[in-house]
N, CA, C and O atoms as a Tripos MOL2 file, in Angstrom:
@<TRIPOS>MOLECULE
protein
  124   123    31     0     0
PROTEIN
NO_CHARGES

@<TRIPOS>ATOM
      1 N          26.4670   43.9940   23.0750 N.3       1 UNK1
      2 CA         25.5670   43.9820   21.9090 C.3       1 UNK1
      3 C          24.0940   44.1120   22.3360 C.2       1 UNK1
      4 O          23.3920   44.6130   21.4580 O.2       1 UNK1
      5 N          23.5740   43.8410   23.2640 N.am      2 UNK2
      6 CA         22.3410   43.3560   23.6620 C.3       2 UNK2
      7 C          21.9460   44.4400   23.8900 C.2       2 UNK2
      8 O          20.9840   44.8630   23.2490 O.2       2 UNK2
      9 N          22.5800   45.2430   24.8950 N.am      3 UNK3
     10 CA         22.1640   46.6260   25.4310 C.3       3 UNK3
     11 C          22.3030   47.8120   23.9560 C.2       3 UNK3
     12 O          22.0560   49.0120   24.0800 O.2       3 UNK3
     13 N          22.6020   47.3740   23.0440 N.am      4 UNK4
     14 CA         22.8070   48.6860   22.4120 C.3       4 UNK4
     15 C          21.4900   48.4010   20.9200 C.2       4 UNK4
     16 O          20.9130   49.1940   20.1760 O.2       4 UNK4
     17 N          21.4690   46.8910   21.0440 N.am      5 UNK5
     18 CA         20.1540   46.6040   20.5350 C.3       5 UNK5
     19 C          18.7000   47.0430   21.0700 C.2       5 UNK5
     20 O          17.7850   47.4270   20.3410 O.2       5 UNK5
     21 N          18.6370   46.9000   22.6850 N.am      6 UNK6
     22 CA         17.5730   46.9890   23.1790 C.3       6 UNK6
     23 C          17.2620   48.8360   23.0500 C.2       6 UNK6
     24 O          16.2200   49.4860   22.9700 O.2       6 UNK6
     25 N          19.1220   49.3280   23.0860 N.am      7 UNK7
     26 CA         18.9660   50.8580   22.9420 C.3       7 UNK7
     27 C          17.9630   50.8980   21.8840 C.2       7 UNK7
     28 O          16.9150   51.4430   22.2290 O.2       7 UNK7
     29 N          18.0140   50.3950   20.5000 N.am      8 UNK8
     30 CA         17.7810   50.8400   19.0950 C.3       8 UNK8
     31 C          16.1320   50.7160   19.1400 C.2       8 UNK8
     32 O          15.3440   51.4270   18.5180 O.2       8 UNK8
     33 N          15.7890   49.5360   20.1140 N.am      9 UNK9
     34 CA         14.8560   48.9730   19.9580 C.3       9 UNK9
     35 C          13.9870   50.1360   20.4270 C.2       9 UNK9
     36 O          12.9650   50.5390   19.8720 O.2       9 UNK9
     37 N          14.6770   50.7140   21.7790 N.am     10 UNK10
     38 CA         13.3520   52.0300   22.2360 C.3      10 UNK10
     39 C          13.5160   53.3080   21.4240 C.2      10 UNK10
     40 O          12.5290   54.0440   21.4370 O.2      10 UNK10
     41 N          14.2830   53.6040   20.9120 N.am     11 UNK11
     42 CA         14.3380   54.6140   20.1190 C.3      11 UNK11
     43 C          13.5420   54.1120   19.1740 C.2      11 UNK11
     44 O          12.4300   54.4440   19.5830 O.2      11 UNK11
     45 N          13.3920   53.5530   18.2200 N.am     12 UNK12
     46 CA         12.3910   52.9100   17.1050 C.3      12 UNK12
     47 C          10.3740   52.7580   17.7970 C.2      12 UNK12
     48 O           9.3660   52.7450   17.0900 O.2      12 UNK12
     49 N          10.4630   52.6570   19.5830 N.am     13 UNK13
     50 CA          9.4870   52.0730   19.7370 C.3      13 UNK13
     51 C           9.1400   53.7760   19.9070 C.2      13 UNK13
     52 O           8.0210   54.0750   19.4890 O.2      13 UNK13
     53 N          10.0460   55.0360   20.5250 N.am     14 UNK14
     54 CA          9.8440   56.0110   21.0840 C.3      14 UNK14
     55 C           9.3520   56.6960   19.7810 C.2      14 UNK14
     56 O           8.1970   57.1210   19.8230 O.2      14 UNK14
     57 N          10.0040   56.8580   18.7000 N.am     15 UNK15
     58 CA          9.8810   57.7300   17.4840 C.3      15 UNK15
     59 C           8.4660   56.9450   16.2800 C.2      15 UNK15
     60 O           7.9460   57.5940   15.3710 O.2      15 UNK15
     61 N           8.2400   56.0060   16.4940 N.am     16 UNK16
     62 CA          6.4460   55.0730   16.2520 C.3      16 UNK16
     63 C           5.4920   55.8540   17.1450 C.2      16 UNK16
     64 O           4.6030   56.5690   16.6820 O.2      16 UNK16
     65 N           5.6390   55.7420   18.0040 N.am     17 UNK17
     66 CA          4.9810   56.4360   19.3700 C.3      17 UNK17
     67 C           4.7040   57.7090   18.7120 C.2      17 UNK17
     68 O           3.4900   57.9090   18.7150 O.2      17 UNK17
     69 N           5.4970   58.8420   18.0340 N.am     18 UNK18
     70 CA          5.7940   60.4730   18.2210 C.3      18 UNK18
     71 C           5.1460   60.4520   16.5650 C.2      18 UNK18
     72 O           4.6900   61.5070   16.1230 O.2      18 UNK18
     73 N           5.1390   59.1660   15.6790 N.am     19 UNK19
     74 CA          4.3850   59.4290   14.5220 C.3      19 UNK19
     75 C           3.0370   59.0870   14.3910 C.2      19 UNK19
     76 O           2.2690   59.6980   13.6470 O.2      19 UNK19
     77 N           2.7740   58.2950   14.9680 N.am     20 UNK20
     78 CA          1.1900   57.8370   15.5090 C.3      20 UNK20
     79 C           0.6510   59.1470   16.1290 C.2      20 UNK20
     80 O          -0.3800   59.4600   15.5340 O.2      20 UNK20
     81 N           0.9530   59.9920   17.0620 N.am     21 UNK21
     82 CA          0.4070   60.9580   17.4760 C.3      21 UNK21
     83 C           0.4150   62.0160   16.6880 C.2      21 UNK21
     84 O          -0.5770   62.6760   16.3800 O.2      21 UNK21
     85 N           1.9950   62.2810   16.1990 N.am     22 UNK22
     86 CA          1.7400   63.3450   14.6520 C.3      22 UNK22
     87 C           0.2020   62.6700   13.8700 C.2      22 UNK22
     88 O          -0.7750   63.2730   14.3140 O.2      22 UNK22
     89 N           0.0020   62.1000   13.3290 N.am     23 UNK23
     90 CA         -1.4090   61.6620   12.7290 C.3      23 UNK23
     91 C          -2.4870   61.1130   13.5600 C.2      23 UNK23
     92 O          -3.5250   60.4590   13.4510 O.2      23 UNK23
     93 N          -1.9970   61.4950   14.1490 N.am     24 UNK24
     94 CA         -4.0410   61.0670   15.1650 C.3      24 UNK24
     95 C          -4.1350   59.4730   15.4100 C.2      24 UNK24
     96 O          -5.2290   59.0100   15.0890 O.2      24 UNK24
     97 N          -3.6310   58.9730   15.6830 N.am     25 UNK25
     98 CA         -3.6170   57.2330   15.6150 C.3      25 UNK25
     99 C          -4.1960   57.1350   16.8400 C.2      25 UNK25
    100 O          -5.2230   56.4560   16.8100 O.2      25 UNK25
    101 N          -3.8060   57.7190   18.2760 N.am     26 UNK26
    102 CA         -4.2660   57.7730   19.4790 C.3      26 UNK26
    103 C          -5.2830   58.2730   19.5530 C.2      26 UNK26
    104 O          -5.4360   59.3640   19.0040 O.2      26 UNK26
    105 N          -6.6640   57.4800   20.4620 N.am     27 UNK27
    106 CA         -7.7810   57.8450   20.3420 C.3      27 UNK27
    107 C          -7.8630   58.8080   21.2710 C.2      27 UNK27
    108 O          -8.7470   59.6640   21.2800 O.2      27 UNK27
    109 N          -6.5630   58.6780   22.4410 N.am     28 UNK28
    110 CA         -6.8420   59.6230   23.9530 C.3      28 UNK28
    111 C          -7.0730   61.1800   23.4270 C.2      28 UNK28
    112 O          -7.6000   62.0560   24.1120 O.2      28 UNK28
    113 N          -6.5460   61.3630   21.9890 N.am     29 UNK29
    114 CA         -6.1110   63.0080   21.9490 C.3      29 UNK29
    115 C          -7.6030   63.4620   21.3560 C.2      29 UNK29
    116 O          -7.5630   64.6610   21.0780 O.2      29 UNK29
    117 N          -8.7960   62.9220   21.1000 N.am     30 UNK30
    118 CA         -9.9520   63.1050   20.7650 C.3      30 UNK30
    119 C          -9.9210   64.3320   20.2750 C.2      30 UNK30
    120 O         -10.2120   65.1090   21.1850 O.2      30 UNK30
    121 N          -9.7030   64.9120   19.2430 N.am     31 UNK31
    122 CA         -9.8480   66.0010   18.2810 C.3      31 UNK31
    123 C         -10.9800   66.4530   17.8510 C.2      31 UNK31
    124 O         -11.0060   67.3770   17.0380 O.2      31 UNK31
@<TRIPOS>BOND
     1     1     2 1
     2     2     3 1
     3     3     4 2
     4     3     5 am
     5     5     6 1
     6     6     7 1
     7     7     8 2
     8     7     9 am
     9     9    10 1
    10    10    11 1
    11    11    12 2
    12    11    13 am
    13    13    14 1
    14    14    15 1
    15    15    16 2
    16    15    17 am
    17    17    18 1
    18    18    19 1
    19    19    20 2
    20    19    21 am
    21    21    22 1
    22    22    23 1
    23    23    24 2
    24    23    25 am
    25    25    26 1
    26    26    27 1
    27    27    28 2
    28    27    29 am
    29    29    30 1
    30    30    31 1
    31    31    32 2
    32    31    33 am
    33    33    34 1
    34    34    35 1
    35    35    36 2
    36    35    37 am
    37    37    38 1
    38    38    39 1
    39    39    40 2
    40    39    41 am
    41    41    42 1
    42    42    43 1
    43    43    44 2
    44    43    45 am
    45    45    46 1
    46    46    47 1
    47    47    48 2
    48    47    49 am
    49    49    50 1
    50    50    51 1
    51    51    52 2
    52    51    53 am
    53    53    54 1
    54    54    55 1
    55    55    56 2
    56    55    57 am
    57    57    58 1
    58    58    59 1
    59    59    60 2
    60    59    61 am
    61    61    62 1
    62    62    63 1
    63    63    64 2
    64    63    65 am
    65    65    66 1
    66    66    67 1
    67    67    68 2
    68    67    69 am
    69    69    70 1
    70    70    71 1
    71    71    72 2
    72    71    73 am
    73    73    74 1
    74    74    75 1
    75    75    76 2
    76    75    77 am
    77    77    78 1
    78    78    79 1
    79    79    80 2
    80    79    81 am
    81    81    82 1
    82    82    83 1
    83    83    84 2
    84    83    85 am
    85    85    86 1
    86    86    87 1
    87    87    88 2
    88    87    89 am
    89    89    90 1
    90    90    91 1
    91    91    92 2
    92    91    93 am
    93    93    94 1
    94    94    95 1
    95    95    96 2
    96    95    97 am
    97    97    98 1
    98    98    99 1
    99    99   100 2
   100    99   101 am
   101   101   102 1
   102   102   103 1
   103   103   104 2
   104   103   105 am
   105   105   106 1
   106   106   107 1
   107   107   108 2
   108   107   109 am
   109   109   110 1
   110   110   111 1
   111   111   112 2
   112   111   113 am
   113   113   114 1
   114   114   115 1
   115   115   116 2
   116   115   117 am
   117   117   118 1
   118   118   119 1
   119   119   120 2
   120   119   121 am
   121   121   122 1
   122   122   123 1
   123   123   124 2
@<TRIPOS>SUBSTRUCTURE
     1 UNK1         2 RESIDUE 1 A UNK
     2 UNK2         6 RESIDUE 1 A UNK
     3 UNK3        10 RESIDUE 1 A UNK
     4 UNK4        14 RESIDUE 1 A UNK
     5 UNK5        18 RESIDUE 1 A UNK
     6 UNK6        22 RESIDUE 1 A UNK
     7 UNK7        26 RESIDUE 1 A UNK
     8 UNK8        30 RESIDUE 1 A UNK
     9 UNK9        34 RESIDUE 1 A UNK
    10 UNK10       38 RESIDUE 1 A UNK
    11 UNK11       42 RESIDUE 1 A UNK
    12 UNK12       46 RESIDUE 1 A UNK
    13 UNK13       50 RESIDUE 1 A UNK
    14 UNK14       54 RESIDUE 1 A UNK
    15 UNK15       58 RESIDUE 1 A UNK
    16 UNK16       62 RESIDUE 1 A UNK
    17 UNK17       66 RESIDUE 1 A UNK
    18 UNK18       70 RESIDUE 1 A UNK
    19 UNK19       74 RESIDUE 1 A UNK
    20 UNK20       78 RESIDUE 1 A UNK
    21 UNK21       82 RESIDUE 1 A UNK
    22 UNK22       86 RESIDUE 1 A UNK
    23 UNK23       90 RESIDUE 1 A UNK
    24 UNK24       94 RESIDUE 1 A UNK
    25 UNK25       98 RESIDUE 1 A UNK
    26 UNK26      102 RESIDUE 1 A UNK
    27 UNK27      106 RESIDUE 1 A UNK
    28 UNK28      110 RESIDUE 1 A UNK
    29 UNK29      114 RESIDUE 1 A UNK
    30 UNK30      118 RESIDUE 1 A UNK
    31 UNK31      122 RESIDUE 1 A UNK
């Protein structure tokens, strides 16, 4: 159980990550 939680957990942290950058949330990408 643990491991397939922690799976869910980086997929959720990976695909936050990929929508923050779709909208500019990251200051590194200075536009």
């Amino acid at each position: 159980m643990k491991k397939v939680k922690d799976f869910f957990k980086d997929c959720l942290e990976e695909i936050g990550r990929g929508i923050l950058h779709e909208y500019g949330y990251f200051e590194e990408d200075d536009k």
